[in-house]
C-alpha positions, 0 to 999 in steps of 0.5 A: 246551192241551186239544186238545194234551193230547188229541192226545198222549194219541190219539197215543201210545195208537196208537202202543202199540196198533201196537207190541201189534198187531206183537207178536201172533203169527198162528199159521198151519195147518201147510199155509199154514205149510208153504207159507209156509216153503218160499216164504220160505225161514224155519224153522218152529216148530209148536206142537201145542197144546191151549189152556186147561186145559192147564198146558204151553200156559198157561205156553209162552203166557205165558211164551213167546207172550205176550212181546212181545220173544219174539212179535217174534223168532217173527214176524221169524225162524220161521214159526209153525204152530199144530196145534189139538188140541181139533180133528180133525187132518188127515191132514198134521198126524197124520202129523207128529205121529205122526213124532215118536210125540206120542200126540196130546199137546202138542209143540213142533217146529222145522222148517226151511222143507222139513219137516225137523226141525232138529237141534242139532250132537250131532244132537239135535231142537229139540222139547218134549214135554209130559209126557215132558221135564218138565224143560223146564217148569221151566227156562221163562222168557224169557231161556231160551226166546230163547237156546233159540231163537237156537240154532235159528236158528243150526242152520237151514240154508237 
């Protein structure tokens, strides 16, 4: 009866360690990222991101990134793209950044697999600004962010 104790115990801890394991996001350069998009033909969320001590990326991660269910539709549906802000940016990220006037602040894009950033129907970007839209912090919780994101997908064209 012990062994079988055991062996259900060993079982169903792999089993969560895998469901964990699956739901973990790996975040990619935007040139691997890139690269990957155009192959696969996925849209791309690039996060420029500044980590601990940055009250935006602390919630968006967990909120956001820490969410199993919102990881799993990260990882099946985008391509995700991580631009490290306490690192020297390449030229690439720079001139991305730069496209959408961030001043090397947190910011939040949705590409599609060419570059482009995606549009909602009224031609409005999906992107988040840190300070400049503060109004989305408060309106930040799971639900809101899958809903926020089936819309992107749902504005990416192939």
């Amino acid at each position: 009866m012990k062994k079988f104790y055991a062996l259900t115990i060993t079982v169903f801890l792999f089993i969560c360690a895998d469901v964990f394991a699956a739901s973990e996001i790996k975040w990619l350069t935007l040139k691997e990222g890139t690269e990957k998009a155009q192959i696969e033909k996925k849209p791309m969320i690039v996060d420029f991101f500044y980590g601990k001590g940055c009250p935006r990326c602390e919630l968006l991660q967990k909120i956001a990134y820490d969410n199993p269910s919102i990881a799993e539709k990260l990882i099946k549906d985008f391509i995700p793209v991580r631009v490290d802000l306490t690192k020297a940016l390449s030229k690439e990220e720079e001139m991305l950044g730069n496209q959408y006037d961030f001043k090397n602040e947190c910011l939040l894009l949705f590409l599609d697999h060419n570059g482009n950033i995606i549009k909602d129907p009224g031609g409005k970007k999906f992107c988040f600004i840190d300070a400049k839209e503060p109004h989305w912090l408060s309106q930040l919780e799971a639900e809101w962010f899958i809903k926020y994101l089936d819309s992107v997908l749902s504005n990416y064209k192939k």
